[in-house]
C-alpha positions in Angstrom: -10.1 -11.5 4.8 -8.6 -13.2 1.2 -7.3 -16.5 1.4 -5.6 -19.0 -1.0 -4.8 -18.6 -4.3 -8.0 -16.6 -4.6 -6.3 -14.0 -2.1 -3.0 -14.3 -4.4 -4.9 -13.5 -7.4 -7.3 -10.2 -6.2 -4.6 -9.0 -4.4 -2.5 -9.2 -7.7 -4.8 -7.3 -8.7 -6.3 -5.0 -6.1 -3.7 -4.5 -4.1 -1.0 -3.4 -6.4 -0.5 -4.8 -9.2 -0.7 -3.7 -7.0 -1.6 -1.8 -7.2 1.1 -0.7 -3.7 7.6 0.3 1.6 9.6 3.0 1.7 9.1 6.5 -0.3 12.9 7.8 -0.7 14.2 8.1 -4.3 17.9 7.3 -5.0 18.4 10.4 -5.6 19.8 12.9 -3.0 17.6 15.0 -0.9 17.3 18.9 -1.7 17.1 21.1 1.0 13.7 22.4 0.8 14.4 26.6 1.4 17.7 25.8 -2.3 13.9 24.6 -4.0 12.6 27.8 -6.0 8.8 28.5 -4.6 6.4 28.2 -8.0 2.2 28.7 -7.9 0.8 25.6 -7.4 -0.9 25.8 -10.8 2.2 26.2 -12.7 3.9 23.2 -11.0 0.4 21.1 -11.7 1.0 21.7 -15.4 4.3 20.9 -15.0 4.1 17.9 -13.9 0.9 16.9 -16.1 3.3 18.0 -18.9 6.3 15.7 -17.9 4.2 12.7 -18.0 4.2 10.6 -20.5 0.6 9.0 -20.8 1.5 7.4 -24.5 1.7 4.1 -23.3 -0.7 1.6 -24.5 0.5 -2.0 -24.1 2.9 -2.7 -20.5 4.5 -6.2 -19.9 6.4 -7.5 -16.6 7.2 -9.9 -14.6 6.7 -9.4 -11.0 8.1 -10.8 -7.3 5.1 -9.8 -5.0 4.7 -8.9 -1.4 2.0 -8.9 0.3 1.5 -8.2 4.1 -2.3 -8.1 5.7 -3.4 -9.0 9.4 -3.8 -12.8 8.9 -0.2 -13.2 7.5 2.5 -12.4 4.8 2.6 -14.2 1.2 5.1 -13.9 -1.9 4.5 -15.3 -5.0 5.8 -14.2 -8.7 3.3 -13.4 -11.5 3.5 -12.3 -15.1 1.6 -9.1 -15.6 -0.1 -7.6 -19.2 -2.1 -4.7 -19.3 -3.5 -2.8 -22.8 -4.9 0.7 -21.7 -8.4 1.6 -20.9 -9.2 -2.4 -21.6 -7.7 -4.8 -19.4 -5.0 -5.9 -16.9 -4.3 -10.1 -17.2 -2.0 -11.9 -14.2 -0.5 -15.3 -14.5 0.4 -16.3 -10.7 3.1 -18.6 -10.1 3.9 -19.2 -6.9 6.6 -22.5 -7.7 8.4 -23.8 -10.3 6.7 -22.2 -12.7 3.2 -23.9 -12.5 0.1 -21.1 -12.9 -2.3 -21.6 -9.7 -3.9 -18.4 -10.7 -5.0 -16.4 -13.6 -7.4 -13.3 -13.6 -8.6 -10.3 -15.6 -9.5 -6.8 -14.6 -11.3 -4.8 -17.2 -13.3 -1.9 -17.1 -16.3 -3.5 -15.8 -15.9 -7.0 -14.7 -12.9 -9.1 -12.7 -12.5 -12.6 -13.8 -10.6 -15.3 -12.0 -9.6 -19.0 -12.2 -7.9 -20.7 -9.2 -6.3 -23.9 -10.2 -5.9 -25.0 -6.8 -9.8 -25.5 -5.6 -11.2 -25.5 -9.6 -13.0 -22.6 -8.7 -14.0 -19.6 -11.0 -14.9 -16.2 -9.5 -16.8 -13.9 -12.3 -18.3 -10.6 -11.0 -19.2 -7.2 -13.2 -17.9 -3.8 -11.3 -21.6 -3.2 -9.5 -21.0 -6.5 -7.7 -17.5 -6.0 -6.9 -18.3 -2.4 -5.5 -20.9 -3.6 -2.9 -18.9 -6.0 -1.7 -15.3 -4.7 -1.6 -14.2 -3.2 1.3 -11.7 -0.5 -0.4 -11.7 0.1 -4.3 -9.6 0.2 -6.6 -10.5 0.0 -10.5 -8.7 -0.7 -13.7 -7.5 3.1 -14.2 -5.9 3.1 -10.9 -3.9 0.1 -11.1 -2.9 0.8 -14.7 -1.6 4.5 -13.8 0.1 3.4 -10.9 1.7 0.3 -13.3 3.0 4.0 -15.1 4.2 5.9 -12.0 1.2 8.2 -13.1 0.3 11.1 -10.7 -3.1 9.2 -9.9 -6.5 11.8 -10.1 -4.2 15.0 -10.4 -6.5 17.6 -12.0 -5.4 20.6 -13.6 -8.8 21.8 -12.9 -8.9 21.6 -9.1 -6.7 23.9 -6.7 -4.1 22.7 -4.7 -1.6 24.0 -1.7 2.4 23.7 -2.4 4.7 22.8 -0.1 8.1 22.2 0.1 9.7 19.2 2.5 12.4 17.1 2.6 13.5 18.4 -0.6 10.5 17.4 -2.4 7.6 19.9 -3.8 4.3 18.5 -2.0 1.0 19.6 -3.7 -2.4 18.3 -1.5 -5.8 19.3 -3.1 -7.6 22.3 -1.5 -10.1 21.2 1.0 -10.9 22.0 4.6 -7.8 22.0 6.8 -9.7 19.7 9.4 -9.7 16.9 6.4 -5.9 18.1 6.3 -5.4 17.6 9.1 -7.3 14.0 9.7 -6.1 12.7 6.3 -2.1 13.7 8.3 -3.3 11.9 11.1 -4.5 8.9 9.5 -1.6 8.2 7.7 0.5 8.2 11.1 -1.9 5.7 12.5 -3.7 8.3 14.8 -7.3 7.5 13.5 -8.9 9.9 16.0 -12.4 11.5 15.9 -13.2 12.2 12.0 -17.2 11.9 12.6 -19.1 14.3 10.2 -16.3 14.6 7.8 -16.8 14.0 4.0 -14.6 14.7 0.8 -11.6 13.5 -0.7 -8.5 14.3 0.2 -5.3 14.3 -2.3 -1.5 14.9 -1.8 1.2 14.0 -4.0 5.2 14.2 -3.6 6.9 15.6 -6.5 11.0 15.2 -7.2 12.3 18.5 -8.3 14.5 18.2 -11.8 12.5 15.9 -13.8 9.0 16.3 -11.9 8.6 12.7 -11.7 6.0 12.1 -9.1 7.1 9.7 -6.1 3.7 9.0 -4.3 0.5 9.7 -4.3 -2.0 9.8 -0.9 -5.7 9.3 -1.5 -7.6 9.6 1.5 -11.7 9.4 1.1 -12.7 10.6 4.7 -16.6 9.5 4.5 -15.6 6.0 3.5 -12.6 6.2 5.7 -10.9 4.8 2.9 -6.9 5.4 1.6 -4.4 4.6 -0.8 -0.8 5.0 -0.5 1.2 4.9 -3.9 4.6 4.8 -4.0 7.2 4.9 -6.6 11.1 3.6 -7.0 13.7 3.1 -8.9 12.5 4.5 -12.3 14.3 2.8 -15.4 16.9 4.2 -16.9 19.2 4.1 -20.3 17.5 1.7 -22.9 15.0 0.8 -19.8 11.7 2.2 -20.0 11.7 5.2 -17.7 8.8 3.1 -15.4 8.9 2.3 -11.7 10.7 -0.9 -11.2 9.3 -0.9 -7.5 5.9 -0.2 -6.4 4.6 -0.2 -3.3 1.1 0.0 -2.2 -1.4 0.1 0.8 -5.2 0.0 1.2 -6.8 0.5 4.3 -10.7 0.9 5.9 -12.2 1.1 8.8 -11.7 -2.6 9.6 -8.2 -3.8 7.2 -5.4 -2.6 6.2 -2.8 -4.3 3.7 0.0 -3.6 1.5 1.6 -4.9 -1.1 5.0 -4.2 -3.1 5.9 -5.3 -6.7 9.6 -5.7 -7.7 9.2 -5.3 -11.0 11.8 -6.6 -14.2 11.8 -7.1 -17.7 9.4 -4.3 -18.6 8.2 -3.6 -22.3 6.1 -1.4 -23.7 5.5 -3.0 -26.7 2.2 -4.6 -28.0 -0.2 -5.8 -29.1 0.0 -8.2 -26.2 -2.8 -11.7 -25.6 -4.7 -11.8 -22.7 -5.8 -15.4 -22.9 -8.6 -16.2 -20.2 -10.9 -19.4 -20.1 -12.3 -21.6 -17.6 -12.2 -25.4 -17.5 -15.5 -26.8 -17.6 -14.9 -29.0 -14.7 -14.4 -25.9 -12.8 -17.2 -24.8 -10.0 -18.0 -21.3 -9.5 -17.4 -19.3 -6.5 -19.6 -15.8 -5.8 -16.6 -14.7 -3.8 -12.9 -14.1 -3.5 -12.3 -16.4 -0.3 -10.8 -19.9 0.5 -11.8 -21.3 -2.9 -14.9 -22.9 -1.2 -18.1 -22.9 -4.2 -20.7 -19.8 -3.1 -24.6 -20.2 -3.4 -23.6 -21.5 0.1 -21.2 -23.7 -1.0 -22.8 -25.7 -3.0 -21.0 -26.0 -6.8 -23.1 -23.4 -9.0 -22.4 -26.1 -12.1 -19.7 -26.3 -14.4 -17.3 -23.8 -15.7 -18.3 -22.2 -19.4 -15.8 -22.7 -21.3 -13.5 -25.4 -22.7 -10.3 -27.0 -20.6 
């Protein structure tokens, strides 16, 4: 597992920005048979064409949760993130003193922990051998945008209606159905010889706003749960002021929420990111002890 600032800093980023608990909207519950039944592929585009996918530059600060087997952490951070390029966190965990600063871009995570004057620098190949569960830049910058995560308007779905909400889950073999339900409740079960992905997402009737998404990858027994709150309102950006995440494999499970507040939309926005040269480099995101066996790899690259 992540410890230390390091931990602070990839969850920050992997976990929610995680990335990402409770999936009720203020709003009151419908009863499901008063919803009006629609195809599937008429509420898909829909929804594709409710969302608003114009944003380029997103600004906030952030009170973090996170919660994993080896403990629960807090900490605030200062999140930036220009589309398709990069997402930069400032971690503060105390008065107001950075301990962490990272980068995700679209191939490479870069990170600086001002506690052990470590570095961590990896490319996406790196990061996807060693990473137990994924999740890349255009995950964490859709869910950033209450985005409805990998919904395709070219793949078929089943509709539902529950709880007042529409529920639309990709078309797929009802055992992986039926696994990915079981899975979420805990009940891991027998899944052995299953493969494919598995996608289901809760849609609020009125404005079509979607309130989480469930990815479920049954070969990697891999998911992410999404879920969106409190969505701005009047003069606010109409973006999730709460998000909640969780990421589990075979072995962890973790979750994170973000309480988010003084969003913008406005840019351009810097994404300053250097390393101090007395800084040593780490090949993982651990306790902030050097890698190459933990001896110091050399100097960091750049200028204090």
């Amino acid at each position: 597992m992540i410890d230390g600032a390091s931990h602070w800093g990839s969850w920050a980023l992997v976990g929610a920005l995680t990335l990402l608990v409770a999936c009720s909207s203020k709003r009151a519950l419908v009863d499901p048979t008063e919803l009006p039944l629609l195809p599937a592929d008429l509420l898909v585009e829909r929804v594709l064409a409710n969302t608003d996918r114009s944003t380029v530059h997103y600004s906030a600060k952030a009170d973090v949760q996170v919660d994993q087997a080896s403990g629960s952490r807090s900490f605030k951070a200062v999140l930036r993130s220009v589309r398709d390029s990069a997402i930069w966190i400032s971690i503060t965990p105390a008065l107001g003193i950075e301990v962490v600063r990272a980068v995700l871009t679209t191939d490479s995570l870069k990170l600086v922990d001002r506690i052990h004057n470590t570095y961590f620098m990896a490319d996406t190949a790196q990061l996807r051998a060693s990473a137990a569960v994924q999740a890349d830049l255009q995950l964490l910058q859709q869910a950033l945008l209450g985005l409805p995560i990998g919904l395709d308007p070219g793949q078929k779905y089943r509709l539902d209606r529950e709880n007042g909400r529409y529920i639309l889950t990709s078309k797929v073999d009802r055992a992986l159905i039926k696994a990915m339900e079981d899975r979420a409740t805990g009940d891991r079960g027998t899944r052995e010889g299953l493969e494919g992905v598995v996608s289901r997402y809760w849609i609020v009737p009125g404005d079509l706003h979607v309130e989480r998404v469930l990815i479920t990858d049954m070969g990697r027994d891999q998911q992410a749960d999404v879920r969106y709150q409190e969505h701005g309102t009047g003069e606010e950006p109409p973006l999730p002021h709460r998000i909640s995440l969780t990421l589990s494999d075979r072995e962890r499970h973790a979750s994170g929420t973000l309480e988010l507040s003084r969003i913008r939309t406005e840019g351009p926005l810097s994404l300053p990111f250097s390393v101090p040269k007395r800084f040593t480099r780490t090949d993982r995101l651990g306790n902030g002890a050097p890698g190459n066996g933990g001896k110091p790899e050399g100097p960091g690259p750049e200028g204090p």
